[in-house]
N, C-alpha and C positions, 0 to 999 in steps of 0.2 A: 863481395868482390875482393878478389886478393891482389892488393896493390893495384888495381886498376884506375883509369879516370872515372869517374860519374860526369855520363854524358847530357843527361839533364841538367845536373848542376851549371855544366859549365853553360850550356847553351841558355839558362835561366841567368846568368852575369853575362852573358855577351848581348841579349835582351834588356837586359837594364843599362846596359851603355849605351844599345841602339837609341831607348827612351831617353835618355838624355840628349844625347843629338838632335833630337829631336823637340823636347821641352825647354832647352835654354833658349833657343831662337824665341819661339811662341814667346817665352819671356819676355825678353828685350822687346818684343815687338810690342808686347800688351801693355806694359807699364813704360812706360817716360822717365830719362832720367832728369836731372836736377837741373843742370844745363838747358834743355829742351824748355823745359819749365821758366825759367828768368827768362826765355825768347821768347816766349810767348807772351809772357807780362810786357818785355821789354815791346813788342811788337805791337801788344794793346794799348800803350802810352803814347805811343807815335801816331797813331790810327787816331786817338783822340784828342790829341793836340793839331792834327788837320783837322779834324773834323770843328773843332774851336777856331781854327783860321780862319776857312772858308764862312762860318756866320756873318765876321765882323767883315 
C-alpha cells in the first residue's frame, strides 16, 4: 500500500474498543466493590442482633 490506511487494522482497534464496552460493565457487574462488601457484613450484624432480640 502506498500511504494508504489498512482497513483491517483499523477496523481490528475499533473491535477492541467495542470489546471493551462491552467487558467493563460485565466487570463491575461480576465482582463487588469494597463498599458493597462492608454492607453486607454491615447488613449481617443487624439481621443477627434481631435475631438475638427476638429469643430473649
Amino acid at each position: 500500500m502506498l500511504g494508504g490506511i489498512n482497513n483491517a487494522l483499523f477496523l481490528q482497534s475499533l473491535g477492541g474498543f467495542l470489546a471493551l464496552l462491552v467487558f467493563i460493565p460485565l466487570l463491575r457487574w461480576t465482582f463487588d466493590s469494597p463498599s458493597v462488601k462492608a454492607e453486607r457484613v454491615r447488613r449481617r450484624e443487624i439481621k443477627k442482633s434481631l435475631r438475638r432480640l427476638k429469643r430473649k
